[in-house]
C-alpha positions as CSV (number, residue, x, y, z in Angstrom):
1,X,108.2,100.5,99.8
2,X,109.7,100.5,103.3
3,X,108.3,101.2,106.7
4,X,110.5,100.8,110.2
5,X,110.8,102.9,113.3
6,X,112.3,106.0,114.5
7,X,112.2,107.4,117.8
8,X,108.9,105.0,117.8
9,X,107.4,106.3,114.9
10,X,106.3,104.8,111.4
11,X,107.3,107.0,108.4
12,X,106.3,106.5,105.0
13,X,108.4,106.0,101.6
14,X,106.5,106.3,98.7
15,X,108.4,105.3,96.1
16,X,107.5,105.8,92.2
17,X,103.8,106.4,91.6
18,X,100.4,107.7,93.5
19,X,97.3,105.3,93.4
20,X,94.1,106.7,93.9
21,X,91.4,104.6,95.0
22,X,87.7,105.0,95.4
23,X,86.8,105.5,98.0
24,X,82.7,106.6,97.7
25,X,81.2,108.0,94.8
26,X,79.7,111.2,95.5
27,X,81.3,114.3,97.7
28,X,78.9,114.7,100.2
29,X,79.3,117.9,102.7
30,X,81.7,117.2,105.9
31,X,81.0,121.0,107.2
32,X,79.6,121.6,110.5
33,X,76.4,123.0,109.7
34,X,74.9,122.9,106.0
35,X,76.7,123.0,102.6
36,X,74.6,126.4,101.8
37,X,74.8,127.9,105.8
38,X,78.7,127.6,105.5
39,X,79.4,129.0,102.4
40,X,77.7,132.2,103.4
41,X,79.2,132.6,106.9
42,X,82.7,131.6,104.8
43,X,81.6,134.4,102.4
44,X,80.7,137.1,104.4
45,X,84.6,136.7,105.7
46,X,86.1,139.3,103.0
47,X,89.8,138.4,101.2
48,X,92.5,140.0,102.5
49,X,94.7,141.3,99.7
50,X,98.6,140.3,99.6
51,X,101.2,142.7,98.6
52,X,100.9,141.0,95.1
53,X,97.4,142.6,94.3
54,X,97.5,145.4,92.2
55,X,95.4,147.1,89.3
56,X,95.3,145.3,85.9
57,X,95.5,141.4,84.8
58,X,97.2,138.6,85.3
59,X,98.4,135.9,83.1
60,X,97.6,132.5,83.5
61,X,100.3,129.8,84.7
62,X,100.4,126.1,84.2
63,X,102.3,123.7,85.9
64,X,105.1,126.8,85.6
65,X,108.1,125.3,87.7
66,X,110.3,128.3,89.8
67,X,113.0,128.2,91.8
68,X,113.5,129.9,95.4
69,X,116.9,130.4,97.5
70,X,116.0,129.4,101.3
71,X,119.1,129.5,104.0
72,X,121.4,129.1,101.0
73,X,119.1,125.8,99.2
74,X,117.7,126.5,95.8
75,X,114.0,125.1,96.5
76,X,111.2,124.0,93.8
77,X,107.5,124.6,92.9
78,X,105.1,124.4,90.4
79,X,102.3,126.4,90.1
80,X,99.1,126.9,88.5
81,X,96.6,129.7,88.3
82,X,94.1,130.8,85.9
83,X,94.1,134.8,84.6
84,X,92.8,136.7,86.9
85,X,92.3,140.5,87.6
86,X,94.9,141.3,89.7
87,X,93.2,143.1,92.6
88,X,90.7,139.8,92.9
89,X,92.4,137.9,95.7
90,X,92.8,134.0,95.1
91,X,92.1,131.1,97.6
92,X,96.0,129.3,97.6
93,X,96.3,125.4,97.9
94,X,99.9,123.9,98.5
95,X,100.4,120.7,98.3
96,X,103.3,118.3,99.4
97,X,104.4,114.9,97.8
98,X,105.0,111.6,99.3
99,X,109.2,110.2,100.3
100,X,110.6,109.5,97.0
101,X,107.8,110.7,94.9
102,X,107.9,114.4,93.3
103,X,105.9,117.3,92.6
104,X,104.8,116.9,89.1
105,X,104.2,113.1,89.9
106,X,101.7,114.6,92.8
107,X,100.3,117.2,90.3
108,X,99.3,114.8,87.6
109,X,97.3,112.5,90.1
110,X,95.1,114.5,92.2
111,X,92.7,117.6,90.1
112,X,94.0,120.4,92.2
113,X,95.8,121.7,88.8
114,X,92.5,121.4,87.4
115,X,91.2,123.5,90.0
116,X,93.4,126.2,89.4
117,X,92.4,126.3,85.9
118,X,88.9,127.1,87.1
119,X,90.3,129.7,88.7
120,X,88.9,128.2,92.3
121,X,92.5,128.9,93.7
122,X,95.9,129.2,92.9
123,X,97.8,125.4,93.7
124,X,101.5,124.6,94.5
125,X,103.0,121.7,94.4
126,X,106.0,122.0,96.3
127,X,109.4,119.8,95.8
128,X,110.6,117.8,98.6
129,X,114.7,118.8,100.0
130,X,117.3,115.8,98.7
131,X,119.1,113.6,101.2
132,X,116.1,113.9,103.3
133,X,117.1,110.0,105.7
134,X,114.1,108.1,106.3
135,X,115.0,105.2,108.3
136,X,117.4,102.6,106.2
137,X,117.1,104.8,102.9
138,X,117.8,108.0,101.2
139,X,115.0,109.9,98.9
140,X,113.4,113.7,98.6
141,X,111.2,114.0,101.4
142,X,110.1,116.6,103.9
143,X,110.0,116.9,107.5
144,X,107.8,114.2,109.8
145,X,107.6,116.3,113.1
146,X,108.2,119.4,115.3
147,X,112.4,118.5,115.7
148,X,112.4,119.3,112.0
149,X,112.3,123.2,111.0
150,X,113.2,123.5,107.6
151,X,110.4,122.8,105.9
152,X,108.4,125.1,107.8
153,X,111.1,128.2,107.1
154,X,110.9,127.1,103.3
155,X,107.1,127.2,103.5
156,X,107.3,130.8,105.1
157,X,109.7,132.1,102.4
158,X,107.3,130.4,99.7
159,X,104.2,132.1,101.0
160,X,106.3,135.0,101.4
161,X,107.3,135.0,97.3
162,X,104.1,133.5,96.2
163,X,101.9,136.8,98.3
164,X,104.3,139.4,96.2
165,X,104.0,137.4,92.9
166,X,100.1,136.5,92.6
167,X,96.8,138.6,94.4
168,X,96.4,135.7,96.8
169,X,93.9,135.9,99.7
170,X,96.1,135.8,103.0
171,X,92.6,134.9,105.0
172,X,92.8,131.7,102.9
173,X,95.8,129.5,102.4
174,X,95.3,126.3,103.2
175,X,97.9,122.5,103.1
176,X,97.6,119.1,102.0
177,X,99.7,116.3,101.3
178,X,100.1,112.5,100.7
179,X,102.3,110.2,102.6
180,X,105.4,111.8,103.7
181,X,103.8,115.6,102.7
182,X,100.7,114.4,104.5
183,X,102.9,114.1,107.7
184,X,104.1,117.7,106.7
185,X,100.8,119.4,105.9
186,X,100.0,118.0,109.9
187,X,103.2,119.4,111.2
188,X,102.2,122.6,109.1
189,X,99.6,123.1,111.1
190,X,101.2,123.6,113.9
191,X,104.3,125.1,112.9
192,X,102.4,127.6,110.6
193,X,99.7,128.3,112.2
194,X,100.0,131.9,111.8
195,X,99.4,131.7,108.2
196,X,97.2,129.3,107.3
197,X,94.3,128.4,107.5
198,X,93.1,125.0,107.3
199,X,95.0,121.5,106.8
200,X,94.0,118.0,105.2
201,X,96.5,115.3,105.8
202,X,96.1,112.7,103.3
203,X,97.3,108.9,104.2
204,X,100.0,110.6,106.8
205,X,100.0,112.1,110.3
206,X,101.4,111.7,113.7
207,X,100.8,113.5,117.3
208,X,102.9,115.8,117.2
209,X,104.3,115.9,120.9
210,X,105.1,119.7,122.7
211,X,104.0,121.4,119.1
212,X,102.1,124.5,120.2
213,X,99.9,126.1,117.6
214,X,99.7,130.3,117.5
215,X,96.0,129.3,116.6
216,X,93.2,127.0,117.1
217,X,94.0,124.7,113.3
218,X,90.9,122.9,111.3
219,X,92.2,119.6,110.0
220,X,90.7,116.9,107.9
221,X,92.2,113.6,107.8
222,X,92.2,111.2,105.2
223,X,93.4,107.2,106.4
224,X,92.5,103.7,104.6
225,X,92.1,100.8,107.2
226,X,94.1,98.8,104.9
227,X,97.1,101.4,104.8
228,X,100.1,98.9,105.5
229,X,102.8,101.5,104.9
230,X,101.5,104.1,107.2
231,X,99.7,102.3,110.2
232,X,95.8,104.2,110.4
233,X,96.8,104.1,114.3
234,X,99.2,107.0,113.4
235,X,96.5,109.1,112.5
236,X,94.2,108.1,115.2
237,X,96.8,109.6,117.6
238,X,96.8,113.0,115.4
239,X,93.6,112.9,115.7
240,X,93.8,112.8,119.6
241,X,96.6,115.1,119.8
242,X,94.4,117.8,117.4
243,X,92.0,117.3,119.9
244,X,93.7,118.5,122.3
245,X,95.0,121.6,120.9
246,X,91.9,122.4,119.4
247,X,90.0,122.1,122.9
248,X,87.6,120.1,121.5
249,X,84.8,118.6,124.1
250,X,83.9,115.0,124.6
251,X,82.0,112.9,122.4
252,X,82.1,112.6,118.3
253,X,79.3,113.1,115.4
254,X,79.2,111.6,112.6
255,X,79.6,113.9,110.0
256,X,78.6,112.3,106.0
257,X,80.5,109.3,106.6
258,X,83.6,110.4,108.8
259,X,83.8,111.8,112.1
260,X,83.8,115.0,113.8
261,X,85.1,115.6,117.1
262,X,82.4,118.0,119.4
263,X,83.0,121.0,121.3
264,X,86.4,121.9,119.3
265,X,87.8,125.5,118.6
266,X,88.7,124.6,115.3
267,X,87.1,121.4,113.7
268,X,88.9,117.7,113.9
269,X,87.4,115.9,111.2
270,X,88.4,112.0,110.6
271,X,87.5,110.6,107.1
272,X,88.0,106.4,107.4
273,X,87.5,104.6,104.2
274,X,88.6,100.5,103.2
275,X,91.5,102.0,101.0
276,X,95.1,101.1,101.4
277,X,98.1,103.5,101.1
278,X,96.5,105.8,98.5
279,X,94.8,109.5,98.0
280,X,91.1,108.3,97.8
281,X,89.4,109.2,94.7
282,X,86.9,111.7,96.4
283,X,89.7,113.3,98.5
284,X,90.2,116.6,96.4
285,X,86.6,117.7,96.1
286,X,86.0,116.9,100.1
287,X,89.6,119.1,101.4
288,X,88.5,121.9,99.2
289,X,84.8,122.0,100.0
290,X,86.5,121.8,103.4
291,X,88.7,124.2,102.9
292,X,86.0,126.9,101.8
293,X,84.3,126.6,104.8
294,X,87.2,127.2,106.8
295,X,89.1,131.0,106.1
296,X,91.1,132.3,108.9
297,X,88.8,134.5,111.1
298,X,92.3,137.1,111.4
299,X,95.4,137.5,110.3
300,X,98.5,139.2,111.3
301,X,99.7,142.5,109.8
């Protein structure tokens, strides 16, 4: 593994495999207000239906890997989804890898496939664009910040395919990702703010400079304070900068054992455990508990 600077920031190279430490033992609620008051006000927000919903069924999908031509790239995902009817519209989850890693690697290590086969949501672990030059090496990798677009027009062309292909619910898409994809899923939320409609950063994140979000983004960060690949001061300076665009107040709460900034548009939630460069063991129930508490309250036409 291999850390340096450019333009004065830390990137990440995960090279072969994801660890997942435990981090606590139970999931305990990181909402705002309580588990059972914000499932109904995140209930009473009804789906809105993507072009792909239509009368009859359809089929389930496992770890299916598709292709998609962006600006003249062929692109890769897998996805997973359980049958469904197809005029029920599904929660979507997409997910991004770390530098060097892939997506099946980032499939097999983290339960959002097994989610899908509930049928909570319909996940997507995206494939990272070859060449991608992250300080003194060479690996598949994604975007770190707002000078880099292309990830964020591949990610519009996939939600684009992926609305026409499954009933997914455009009120909520959401993004997460380790290392390298966490720094995306935090640049996502800026960039693509339009469409979705809640981030969690895992174990990667940066400020992200003159960014301007088209909305007010909930976020929910993941760092180990014994990360020596990505430094944990990254993501307190995320943190700060999410602050800002989310307008939150002064003053934090603490919020079942991470933090909560007050007074925000959009909630900045910190989780902090002893962990090093890993996706905590927890992580996946907390970002989608988090997630269902957060749908968009509107969405473009």
């Amino acid at each position: 593994m291999t850390i340096g600077r450019r333009s004065g920031l830390v990137a990440a190279v995960v090279l072969a495999v994801l660890p997942v430490a435990s981090c606590r033992t139970t999931a305990e609620p990181i909402v705002g207000s309580s588990p059972a008051v914000a499932a109904a006000a995140a209930a009473a927000l009804a789906p809105i239906p993507s072009a792909g919903c239509h009368s009859g069924a359809l089929p389930a999908v496992v770890g299916e890997r598709r292709t998609l031509v962006v600006a003249g790239a062929e692109r890769r995902y897998l996805i997973d989804a359980a049958a469904s009817p197809a005029d029920r519209p599904q929660p979507l989850v997409l997910a991004f890898h770390g530098f060097r890693h892939s997506a099946a690697g980032l499939r097999a290590g983290i339960g959002l496939a097994e989610h899908a086969a509930a049928g909570d949501f319909v996940a997507v672990h995206a494939e990272g664009r070859d060449g991608v030059r992250l300080l003194n090496t060479v690996g598949r990798g994604w975007d770190l910040g707002p000078e880099g677009t292309g990830d964020a027009v591949f990610v519009r062309a996939l939600l684009d395919a992926l609305e026409q292909e499954r009933c997914i619910d455009r009120r909520r898409i959401f993004a997460t990702g380790f290392s390298n994809g966490g720094f995306l899923s935090n640049l996502l939320g800026c960039q693509l703010a339009d469409r979705l409609a809640a981030v969690a950063p895992v174990a990667g994140a940066r400020a992200l400079d003159t960014c301007a979000p088209a909305a007010p983004m909930p976020i929910l960060f993941f760092h180990g304070t014994a990360d020596q690949i990505v430094p944990p001061r990254l993501t307190t300076a995320a943190e700060g900068w999410w602050r800002g665009a989310n307008r939150c107040g002064d003053g934090e709460e603490a919020r079942a054992g991470c933090t909560a900034s007050r007074g925000c548009a959009a909630d900045v939630v910190v989780c902090e455990g002893p962990q090093g460069h890993t996706w905590p063991s927890d992580a996946t129930a907390r970002l989608w508990e988090f997630f269902q508490a957060h749908p968009r309250r509107s969405v473009a036409k």
